[in-house]
C-alpha positions as CSV (number, residue, x, y, z in Angstrom):
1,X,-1.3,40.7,-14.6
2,X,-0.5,40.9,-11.1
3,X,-3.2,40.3,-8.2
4,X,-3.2,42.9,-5.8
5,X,-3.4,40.8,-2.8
6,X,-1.4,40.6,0.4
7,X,0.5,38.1,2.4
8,X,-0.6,36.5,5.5
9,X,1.6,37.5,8.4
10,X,4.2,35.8,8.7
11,X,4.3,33.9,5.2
12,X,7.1,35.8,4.0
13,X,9.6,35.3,6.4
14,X,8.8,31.6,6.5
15,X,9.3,31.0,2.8
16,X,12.8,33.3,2.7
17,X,13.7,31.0,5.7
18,X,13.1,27.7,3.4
19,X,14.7,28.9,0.6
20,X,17.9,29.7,3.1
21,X,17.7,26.0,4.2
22,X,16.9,24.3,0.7
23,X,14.0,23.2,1.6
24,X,11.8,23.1,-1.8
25,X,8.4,23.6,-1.2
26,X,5.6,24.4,-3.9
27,X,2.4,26.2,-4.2
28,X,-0.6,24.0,-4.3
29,X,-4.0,26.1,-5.3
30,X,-7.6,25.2,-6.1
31,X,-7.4,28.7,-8.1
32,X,-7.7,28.6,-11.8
33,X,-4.4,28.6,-13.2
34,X,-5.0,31.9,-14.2
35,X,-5.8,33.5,-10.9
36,X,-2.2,31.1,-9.7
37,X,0.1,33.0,-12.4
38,X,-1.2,36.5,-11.0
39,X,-0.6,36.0,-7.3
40,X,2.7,34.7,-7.9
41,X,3.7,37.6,-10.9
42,X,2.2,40.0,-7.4
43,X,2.5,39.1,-4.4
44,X,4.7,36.2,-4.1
45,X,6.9,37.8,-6.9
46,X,10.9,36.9,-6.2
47,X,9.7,33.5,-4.2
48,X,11.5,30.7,-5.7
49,X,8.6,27.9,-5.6
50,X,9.8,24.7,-6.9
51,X,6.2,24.7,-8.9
52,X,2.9,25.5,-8.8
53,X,-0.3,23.3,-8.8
54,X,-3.2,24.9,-10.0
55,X,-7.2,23.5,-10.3
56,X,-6.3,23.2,-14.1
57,X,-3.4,21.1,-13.2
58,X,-5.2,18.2,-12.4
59,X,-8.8,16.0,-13.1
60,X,-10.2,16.5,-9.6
61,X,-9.1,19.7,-7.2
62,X,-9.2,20.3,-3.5
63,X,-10.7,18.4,-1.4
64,X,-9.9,15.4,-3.5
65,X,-6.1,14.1,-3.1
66,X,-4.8,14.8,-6.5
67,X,-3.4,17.9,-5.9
68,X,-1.1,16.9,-3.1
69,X,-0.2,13.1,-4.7
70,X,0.7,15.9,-7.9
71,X,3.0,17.9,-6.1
72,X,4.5,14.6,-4.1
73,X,4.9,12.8,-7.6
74,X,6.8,15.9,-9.1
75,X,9.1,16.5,-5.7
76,X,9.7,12.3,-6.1
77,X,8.3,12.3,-2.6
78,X,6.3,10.3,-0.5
79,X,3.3,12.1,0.6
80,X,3.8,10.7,4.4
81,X,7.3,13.1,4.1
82,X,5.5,16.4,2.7
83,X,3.9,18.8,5.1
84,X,1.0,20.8,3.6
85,X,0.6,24.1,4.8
86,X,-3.3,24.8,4.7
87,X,-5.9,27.4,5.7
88,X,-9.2,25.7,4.8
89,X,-11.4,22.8,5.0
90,X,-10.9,21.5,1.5
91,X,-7.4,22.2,1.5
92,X,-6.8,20.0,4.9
93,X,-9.0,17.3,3.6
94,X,-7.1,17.3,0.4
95,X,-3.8,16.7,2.0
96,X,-4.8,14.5,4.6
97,X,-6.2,12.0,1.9
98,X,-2.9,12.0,0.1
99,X,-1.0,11.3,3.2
100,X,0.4,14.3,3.8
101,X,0.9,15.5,7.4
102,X,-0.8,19.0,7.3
103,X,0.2,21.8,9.2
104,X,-3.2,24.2,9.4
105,X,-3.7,28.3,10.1
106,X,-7.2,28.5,9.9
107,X,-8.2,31.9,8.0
108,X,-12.4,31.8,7.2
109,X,-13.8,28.7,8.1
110,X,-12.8,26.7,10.3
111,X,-10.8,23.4,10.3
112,X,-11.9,20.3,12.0
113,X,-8.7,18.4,14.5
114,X,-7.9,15.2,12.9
115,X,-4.9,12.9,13.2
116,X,-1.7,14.1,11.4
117,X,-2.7,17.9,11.7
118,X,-1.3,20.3,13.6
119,X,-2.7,24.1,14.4
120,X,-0.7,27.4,14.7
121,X,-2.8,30.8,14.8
122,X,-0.6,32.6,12.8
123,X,2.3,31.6,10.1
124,X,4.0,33.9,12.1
125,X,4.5,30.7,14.9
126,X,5.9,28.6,12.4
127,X,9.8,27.9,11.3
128,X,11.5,25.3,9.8
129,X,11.7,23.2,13.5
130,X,7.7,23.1,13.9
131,X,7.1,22.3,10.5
132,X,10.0,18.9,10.9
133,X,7.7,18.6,14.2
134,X,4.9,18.1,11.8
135,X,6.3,14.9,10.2
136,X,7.8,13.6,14.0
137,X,4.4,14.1,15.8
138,X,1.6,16.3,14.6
139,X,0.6,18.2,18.0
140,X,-3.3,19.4,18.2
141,X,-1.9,23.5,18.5
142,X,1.5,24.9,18.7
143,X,2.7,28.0,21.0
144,X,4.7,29.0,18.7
145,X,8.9,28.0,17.7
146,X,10.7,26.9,20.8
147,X,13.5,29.6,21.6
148,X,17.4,28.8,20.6
């Protein structure tokens, strides 16, 4: 069953304009598996994730590193060439011990500055150029995509 939840502004767009490029990209939760399935059969119905990680999916969840080495490992990836995109403490921590460069919108708590992250308020700041920015040189905040 679906979840009735709703996107973050801004998260939409962002994932249509990935797909567009052919950028795979995954969704990596601490949710049950079940509560992973529903959000995806709702709100992110029609997204074309390349997978899903869910807290069942591995031994130890968020704010551990197994979920982001997981997803790396299935993309064949480094982790140092994978930008997490992350909203919380654990989830931050979690990528930033797997070597991920970690691109954070804070949403309830809030997340610590720390080398290799970089802040936007709002998905709706971010495109594909901030998120290569990420990988180049994570910035302590964004303003936001640089006009064309």
């Amino acid at each position: 069953a679906a979840l009735p939840i709703s996107l973050r502004p801004g998260a939409a767009a962002l994932l249509t304009s990935l797909e567009a490029a052919g950028v795979p990209f995954a969704l990596v939760s601490a949710s049950p598996r079940s509560v992973v399935d529903a959000v995806v059969a709702g709100a992110l119905a029609g997204v074309d994730f390349a997978f899903t990680l869910s807290a069942d999916d591995t031994v130890r969840t968020k704010p551990h590193p197994d979920p982001y080495r997981a997803a790396a490992e299935r993309f064949a990836a480094d982790p140092a060439a994978c930008v997490a995109v992350e909203d919380s403490p654990d989830g931050t921590a979690s990528a930033d011990a797997a070597g991920c460069a970690v691109l954070v919108v804070p949403s309830l708590l809030p997340v610590a500055p720390g080398r290799g992250r970089t802040f936007a308020r709002s998905l709706e700041e971010v495109d594909l150029g901030v998120l290569t920015d990420c990988l180049r040189r994570p910035n302590p905040e964004i303003q936001g995509p640089k006009p064309a």
